[in-house]
FIKOLZA-1660 file (N, C-alpha, C; in steps of 0.1 Angstrom, whole numbers, plus 5000, padded with zeros to 4 digits):
% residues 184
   i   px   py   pz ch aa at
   1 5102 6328 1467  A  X  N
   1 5115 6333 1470  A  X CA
   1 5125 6322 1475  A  X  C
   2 5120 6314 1483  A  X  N
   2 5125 6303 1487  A  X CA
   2 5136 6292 1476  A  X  C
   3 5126 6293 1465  A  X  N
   3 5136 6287 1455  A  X CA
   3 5143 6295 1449  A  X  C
   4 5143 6302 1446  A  X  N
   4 5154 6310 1441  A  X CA
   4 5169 6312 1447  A  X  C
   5 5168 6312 1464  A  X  N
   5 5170 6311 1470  A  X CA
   5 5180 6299 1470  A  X  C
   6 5172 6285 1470  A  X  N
   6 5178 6273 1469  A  X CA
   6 5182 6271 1455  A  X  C
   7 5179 6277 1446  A  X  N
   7 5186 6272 1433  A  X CA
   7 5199 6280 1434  A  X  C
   8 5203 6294 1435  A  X  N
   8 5216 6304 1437  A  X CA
   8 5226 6292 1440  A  X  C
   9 5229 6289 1450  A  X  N
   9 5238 6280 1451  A  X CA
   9 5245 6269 1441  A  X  C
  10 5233 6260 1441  A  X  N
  10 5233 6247 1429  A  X CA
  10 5239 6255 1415  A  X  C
  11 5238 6267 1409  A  X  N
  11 5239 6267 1401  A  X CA
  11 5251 6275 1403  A  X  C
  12 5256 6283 1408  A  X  N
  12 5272 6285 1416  A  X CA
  12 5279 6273 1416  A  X  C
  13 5274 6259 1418  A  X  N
  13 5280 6248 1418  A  X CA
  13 5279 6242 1405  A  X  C
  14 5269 6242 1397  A  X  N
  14 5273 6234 1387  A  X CA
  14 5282 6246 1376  A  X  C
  15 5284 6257 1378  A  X  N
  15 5294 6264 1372  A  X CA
  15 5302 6264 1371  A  X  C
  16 5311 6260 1384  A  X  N
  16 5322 6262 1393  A  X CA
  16 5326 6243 1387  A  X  C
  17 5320 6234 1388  A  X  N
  17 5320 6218 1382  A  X CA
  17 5321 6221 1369  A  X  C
  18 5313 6229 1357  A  X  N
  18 5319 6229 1343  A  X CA
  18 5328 6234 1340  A  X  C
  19 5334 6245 1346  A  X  N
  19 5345 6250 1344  A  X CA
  19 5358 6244 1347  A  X  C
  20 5355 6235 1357  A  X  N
  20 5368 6225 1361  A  X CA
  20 5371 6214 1347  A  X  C
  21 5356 6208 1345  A  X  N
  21 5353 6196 1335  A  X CA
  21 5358 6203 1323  A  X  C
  22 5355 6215 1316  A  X  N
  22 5361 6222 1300  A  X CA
  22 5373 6233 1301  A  X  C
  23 5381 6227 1308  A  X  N
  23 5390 6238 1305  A  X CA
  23 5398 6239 1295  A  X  C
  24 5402 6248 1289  A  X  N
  24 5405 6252 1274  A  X CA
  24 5421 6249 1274  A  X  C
  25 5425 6244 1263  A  X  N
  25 5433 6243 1262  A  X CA
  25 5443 6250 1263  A  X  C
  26 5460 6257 1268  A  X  N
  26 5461 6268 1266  A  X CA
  26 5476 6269 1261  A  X  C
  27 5486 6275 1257  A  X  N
  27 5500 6274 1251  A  X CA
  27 5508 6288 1257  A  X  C
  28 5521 6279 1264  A  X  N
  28 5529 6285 1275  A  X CA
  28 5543 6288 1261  A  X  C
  29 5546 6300 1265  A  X  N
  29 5558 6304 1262  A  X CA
  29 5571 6299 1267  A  X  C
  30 5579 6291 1265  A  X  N
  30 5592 6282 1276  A  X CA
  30 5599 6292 1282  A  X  C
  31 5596 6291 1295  A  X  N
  31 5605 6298 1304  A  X CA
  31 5596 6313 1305  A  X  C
  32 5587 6317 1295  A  X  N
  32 5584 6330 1299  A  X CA
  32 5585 6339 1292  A  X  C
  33 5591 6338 1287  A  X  N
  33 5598 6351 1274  A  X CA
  33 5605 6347 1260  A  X  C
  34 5607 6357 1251  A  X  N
  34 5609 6351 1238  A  X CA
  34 5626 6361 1236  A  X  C
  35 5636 6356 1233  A  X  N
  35 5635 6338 1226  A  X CA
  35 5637 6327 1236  A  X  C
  36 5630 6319 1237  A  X  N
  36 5625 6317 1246  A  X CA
  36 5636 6302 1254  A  X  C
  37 5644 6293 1239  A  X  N
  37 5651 6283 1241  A  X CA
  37 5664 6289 1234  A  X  C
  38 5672 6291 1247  A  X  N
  38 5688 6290 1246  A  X CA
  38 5692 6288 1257  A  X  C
  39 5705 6293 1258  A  X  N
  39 5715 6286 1272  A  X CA
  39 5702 6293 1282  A  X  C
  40 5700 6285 1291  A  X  N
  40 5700 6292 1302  A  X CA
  40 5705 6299 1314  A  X  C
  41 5702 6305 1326  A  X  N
  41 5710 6319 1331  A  X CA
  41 5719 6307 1340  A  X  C
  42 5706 6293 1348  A  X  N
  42 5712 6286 1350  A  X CA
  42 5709 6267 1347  A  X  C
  43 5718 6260 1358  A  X  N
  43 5714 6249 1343  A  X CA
  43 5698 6243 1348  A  X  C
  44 5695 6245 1359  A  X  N
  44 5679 6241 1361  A  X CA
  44 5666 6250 1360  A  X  C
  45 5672 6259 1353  A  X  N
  45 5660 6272 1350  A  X CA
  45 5651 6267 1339  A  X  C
  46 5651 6259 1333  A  X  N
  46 5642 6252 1322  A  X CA
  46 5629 6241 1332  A  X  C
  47 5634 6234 1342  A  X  N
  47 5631 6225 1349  A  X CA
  47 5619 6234 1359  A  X  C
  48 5629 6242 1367  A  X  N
  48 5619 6250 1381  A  X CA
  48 5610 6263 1369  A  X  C
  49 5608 6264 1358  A  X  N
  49 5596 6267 1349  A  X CA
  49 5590 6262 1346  A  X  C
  50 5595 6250 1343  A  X  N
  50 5583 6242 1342  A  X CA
  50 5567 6232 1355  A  X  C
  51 5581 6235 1368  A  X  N
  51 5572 6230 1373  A  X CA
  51 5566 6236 1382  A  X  C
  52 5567 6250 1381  A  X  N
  52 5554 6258 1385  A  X CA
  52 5544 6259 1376  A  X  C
  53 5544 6251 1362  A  X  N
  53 5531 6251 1355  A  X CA
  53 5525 6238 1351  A  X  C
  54 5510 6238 1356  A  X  N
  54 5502 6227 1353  A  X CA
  54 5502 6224 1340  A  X  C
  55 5509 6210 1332  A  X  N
  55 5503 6211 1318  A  X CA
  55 5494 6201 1316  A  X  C
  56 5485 6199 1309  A  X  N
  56 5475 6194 1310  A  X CA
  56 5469 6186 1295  A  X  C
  57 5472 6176 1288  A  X  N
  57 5467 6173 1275  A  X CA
  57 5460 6181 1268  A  X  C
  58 5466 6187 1253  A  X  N
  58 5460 6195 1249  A  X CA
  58 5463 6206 1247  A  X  C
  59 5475 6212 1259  A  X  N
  59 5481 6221 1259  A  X CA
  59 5492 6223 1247  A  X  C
  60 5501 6235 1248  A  X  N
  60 5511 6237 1237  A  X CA
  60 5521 6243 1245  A  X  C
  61 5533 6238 1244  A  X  N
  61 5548 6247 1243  A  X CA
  61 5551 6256 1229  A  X  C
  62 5555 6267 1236  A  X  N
  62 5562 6273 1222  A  X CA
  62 5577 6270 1222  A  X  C
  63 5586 6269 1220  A  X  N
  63 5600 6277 1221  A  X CA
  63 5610 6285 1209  A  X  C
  64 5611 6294 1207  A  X  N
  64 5614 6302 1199  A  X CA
  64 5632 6302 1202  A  X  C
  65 5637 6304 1187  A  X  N
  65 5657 6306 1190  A  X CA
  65 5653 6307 1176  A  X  C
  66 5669 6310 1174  A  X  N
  66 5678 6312 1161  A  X CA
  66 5680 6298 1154  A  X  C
  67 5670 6298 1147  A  X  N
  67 5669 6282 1135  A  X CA
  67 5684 6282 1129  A  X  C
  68 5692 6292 1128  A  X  N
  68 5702 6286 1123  A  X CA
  68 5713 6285 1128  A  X  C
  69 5713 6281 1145  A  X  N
  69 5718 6280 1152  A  X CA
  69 5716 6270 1163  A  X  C
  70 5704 6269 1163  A  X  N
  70 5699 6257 1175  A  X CA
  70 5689 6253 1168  A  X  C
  71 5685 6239 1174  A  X  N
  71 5673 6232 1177  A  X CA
  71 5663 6226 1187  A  X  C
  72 5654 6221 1185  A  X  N
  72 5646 6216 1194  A  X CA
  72 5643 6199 1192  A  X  C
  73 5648 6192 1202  A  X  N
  73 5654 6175 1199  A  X CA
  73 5640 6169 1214  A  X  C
  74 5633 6164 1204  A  X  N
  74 5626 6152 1218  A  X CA
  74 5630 6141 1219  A  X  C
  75 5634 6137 1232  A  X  N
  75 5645 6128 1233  A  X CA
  75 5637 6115 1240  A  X  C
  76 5644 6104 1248  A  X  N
  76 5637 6095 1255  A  X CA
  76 5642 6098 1269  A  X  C
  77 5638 6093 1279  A  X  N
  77 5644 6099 1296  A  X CA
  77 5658 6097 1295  A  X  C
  78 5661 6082 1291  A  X  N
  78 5677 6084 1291  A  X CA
  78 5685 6093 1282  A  X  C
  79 5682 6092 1273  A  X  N
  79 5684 6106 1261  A  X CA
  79 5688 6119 1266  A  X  C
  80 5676 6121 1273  A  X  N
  80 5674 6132 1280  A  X CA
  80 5692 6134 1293  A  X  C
  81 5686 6122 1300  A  X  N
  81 5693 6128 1311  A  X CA
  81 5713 6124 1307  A  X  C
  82 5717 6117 1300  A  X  N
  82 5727 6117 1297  A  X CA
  82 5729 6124 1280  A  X  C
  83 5722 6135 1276  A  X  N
  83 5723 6145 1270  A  X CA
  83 5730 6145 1254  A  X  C
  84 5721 6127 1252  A  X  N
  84 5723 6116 1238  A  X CA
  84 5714 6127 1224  A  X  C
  85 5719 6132 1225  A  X  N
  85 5709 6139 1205  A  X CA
  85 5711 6134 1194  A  X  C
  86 5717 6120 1194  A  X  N
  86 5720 6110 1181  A  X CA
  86 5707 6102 1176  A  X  C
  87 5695 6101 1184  A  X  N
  87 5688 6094 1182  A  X CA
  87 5669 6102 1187  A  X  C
  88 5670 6111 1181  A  X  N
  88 5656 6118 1184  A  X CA
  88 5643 6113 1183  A  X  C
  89 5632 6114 1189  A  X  N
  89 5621 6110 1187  A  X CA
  89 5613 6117 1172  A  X  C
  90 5615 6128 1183  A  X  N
  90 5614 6142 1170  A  X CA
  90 5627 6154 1167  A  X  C
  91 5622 6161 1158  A  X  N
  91 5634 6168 1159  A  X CA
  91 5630 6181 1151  A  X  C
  92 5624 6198 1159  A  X  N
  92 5621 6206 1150  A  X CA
  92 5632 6217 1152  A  X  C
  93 5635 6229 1138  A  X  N
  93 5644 6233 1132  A  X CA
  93 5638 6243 1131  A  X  C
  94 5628 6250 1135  A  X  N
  94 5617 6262 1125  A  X CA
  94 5618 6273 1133  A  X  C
  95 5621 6271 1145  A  X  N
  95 5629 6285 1151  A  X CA
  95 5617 6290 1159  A  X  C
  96 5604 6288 1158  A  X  N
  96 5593 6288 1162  A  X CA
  96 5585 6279 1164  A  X  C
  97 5591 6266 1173  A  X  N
  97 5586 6256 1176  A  X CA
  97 5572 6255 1186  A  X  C
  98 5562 6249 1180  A  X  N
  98 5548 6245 1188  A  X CA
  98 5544 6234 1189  A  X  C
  99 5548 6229 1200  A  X  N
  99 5548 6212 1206  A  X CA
  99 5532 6214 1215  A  X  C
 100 5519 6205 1210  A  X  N
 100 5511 6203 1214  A  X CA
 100 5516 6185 1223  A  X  C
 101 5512 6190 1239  A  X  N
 101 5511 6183 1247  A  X CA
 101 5499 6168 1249  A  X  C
 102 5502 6159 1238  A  X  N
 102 5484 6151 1236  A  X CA
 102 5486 6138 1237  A  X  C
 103 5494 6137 1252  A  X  N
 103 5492 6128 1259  A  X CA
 103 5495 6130 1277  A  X  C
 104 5491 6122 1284  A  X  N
 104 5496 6126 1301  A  X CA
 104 5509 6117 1302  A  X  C
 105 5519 6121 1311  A  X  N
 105 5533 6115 1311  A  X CA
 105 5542 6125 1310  A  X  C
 106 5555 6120 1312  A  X  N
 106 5567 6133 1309  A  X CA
 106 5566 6133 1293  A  X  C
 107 5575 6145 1290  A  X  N
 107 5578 6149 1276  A  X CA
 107 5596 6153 1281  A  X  C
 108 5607 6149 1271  A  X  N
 108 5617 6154 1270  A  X CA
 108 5619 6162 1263  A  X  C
 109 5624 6173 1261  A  X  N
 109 5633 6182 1252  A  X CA
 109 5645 6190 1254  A  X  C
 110 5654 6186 1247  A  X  N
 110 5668 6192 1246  A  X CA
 110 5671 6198 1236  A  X  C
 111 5686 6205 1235  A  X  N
 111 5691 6213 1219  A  X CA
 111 5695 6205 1213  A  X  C
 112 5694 6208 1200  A  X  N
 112 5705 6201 1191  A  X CA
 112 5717 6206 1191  A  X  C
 113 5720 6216 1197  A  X  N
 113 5732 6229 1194  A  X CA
 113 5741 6220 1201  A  X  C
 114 5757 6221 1199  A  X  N
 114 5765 6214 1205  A  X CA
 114 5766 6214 1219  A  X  C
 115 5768 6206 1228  A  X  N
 115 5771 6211 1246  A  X CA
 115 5759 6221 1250  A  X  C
 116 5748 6222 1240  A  X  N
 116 5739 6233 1250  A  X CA
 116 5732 6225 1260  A  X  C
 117 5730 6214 1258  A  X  N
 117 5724 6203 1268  A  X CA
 117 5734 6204 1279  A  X  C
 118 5744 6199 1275  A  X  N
 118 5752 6200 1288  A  X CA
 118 5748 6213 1300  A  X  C
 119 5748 6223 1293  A  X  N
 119 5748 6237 1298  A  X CA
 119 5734 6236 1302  A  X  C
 120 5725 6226 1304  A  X  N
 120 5711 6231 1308  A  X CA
 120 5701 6231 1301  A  X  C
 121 5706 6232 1286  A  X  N
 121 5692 6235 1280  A  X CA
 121 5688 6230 1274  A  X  C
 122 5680 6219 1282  A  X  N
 122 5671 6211 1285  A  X CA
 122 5660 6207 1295  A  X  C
 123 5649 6202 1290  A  X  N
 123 5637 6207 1293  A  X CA
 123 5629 6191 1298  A  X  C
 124 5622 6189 1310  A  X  N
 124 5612 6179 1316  A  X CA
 124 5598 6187 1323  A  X  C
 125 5587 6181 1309  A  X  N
 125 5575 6184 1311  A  X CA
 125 5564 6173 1313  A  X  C
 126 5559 6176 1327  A  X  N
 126 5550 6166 1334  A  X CA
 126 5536 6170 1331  A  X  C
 127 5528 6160 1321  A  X  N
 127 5517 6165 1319  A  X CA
 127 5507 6158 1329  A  X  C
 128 5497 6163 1330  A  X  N
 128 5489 6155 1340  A  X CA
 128 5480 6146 1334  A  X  C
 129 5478 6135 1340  A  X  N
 129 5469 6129 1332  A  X CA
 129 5453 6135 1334  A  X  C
 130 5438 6131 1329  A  X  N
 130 5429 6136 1325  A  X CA
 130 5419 6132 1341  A  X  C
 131 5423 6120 1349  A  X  N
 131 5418 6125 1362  A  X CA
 131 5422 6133 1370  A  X  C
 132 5432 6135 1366  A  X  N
 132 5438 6148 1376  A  X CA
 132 5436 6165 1374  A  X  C
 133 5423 6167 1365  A  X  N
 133 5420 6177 1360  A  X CA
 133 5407 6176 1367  A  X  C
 134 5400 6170 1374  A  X  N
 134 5389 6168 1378  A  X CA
 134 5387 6174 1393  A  X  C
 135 5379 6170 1398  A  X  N
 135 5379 6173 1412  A  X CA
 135 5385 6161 1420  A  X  C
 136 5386 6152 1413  A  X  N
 136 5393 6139 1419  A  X CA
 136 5386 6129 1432  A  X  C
 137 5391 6122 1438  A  X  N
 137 5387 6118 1452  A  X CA
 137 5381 6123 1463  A  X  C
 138 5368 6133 1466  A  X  N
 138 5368 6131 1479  A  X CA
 138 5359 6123 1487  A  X  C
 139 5360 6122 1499  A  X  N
 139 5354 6116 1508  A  X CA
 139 5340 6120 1508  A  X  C
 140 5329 6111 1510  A  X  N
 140 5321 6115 1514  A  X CA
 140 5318 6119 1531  A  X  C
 141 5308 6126 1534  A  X  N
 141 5312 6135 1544  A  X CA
 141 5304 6122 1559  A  X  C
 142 5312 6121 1565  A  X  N
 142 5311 6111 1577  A  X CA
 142 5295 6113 1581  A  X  C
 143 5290 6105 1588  A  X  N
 143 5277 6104 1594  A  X CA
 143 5275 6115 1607  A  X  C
 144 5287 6116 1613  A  X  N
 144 5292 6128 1624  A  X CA
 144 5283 6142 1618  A  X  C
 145 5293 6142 1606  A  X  N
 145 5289 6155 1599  A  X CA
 145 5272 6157 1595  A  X  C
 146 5268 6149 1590  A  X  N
 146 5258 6149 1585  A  X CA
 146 5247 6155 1592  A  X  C
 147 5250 6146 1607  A  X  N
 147 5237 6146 1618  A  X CA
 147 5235 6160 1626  A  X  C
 148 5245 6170 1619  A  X  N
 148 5244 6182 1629  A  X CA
 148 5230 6191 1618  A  X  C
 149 5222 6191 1612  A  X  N
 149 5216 6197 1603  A  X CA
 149 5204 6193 1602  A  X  C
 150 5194 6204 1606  A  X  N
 150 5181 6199 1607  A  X CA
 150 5175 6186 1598  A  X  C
 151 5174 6190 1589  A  X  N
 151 5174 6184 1578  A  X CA
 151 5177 6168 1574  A  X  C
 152 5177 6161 1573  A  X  N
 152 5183 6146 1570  A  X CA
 152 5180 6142 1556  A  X  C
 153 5187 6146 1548  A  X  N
 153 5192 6140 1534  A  X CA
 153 5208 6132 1531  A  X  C
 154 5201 6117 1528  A  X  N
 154 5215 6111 1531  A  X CA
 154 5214 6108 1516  A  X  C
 155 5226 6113 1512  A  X  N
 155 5233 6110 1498  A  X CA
 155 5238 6100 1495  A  X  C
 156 5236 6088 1486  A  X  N
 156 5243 6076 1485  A  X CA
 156 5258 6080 1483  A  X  C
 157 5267 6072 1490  A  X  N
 157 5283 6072 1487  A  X CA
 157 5284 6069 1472  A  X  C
 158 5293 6077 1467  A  X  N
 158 5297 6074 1452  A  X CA
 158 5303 6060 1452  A  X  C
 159 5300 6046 1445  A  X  N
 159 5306 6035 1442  A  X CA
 159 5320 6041 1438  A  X  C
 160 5327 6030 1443  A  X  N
 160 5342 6024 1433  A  X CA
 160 5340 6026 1415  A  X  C
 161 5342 6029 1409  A  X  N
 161 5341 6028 1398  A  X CA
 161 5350 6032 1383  A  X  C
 162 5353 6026 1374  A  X  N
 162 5363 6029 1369  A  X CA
 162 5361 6032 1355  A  X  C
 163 5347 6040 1354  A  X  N
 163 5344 6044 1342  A  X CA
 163 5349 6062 1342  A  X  C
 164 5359 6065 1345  A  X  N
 164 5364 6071 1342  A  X CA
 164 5362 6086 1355  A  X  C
 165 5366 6100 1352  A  X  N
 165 5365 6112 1359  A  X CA
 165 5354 6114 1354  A  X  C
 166 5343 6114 1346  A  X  N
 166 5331 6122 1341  A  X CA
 166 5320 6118 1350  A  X  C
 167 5319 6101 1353  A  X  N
 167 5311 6098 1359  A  X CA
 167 5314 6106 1378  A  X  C
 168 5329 6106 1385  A  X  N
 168 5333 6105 1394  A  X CA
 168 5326 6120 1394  A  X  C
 169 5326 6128 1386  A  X  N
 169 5322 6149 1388  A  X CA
 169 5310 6146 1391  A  X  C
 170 5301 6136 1383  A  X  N
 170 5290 6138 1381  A  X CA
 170 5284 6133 1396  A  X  C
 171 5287 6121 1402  A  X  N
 171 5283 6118 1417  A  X CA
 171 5287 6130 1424  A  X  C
 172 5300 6134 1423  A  X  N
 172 5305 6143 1437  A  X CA
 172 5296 6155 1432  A  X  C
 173 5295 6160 1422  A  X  N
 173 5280 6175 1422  A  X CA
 173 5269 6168 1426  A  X  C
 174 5263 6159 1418  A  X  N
 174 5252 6155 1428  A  X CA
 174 5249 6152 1443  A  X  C
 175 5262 6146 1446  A  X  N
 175 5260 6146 1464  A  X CA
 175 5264 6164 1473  A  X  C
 176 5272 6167 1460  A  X  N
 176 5273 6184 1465  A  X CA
 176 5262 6191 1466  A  X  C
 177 5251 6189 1456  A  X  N
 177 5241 6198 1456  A  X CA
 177 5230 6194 1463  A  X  C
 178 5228 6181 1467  A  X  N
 178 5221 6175 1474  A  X CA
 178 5229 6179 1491  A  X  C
 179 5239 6182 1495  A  X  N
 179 5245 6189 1506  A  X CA
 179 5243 6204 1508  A  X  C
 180 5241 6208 1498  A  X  N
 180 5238 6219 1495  A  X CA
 180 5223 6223 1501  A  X  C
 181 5214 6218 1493  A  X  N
 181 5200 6217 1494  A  X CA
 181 5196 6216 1513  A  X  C
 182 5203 6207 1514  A  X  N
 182 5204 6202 1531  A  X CA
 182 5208 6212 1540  A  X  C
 183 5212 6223 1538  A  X  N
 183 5221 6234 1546  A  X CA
 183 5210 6250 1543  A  X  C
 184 5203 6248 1532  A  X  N
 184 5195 6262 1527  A  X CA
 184 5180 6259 1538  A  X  C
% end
């Protein structure tokens, strides 16, 4: 019973670690609702939607309008912020636009429609890059901490290392489960 016991946990944690490591790709509607790119109500309502959402490589924007009325222009930051549409990166017209997000960095997008940029409608999307989907940095847990626990299992500190977030999950579960084990 004992192991059973000690396994429940560990495998609550290595769940809770694959689910962070595979998360699915997913595709946001702009702003929320369809149609989804035109004037907005105001001129930063494109901006404060966006950045209550995590976007994450991989992901997709939709933005839906009247193709024969507006567009959807990716621009460059100055482009963007002085509200230049003469020189697009991209430029889609299909009225049901799906911009996959497949890189980390900002993304611009503005109208093509005359003055609708002016008016706001215009869009800055901060993707995250691919360690920032991880569990990231933490600390390993002080010698203080350690010593309160019957127990004495000292987990080696994760190295400096710059082979990437896969390896950095893989130390921090292992020192998690091995903290884990130490507490049951």
């Amino acid at each position: 019973m004992a192991t059973l016991k000690a396994l429940i946990p560990c495998l609550a944690l290595l769940l809770f670690v694959s689910m962070i490591s595979f998360s699915e790709a997913r595709e946001f509607e702009v702003g929320g609702k369809k149609p989804s790119w035109e004037l907005p109500s105001s001129p930063d309502a494109f901006n404060k939607w966006a950045q209550r959402n995590r976007f994450q490589i991989g992901d997709t924007v939709v933005l839906t309008y009247d193709a024969k009325s507006d567009s959807v222009l990716e621009v460059t930051e100055k482009n963007y912020q002085t509200c230049n549409v003469s020189n697009p990166i991209r430029s889609y017209t299909d009225g049901n636009t799906k911009i996959t997000l497949d890189r980390s960095g900002p993304f611009f997008f503005v109208s093509g429609a005359e003055d609708h940029c002016q008016k706001g409608q215009k869009l800055e999307i901060l993707v995250l890059s691919a360690k920032h989907r991880s569990l990231g940095h933490s600390p390993a847990p002080s010698p203080s901490e350690t010593h309160h626990h019957h127990h004495h299992h000292h987990a080696p500190a994760p190295a400096p290392s710059n082979a990437g977030s896969g390896l950095r999950v893989g130390l921090m579960s292992g020192a998690a489960v091995v903290a884990v084990l130490a507490l049951v």
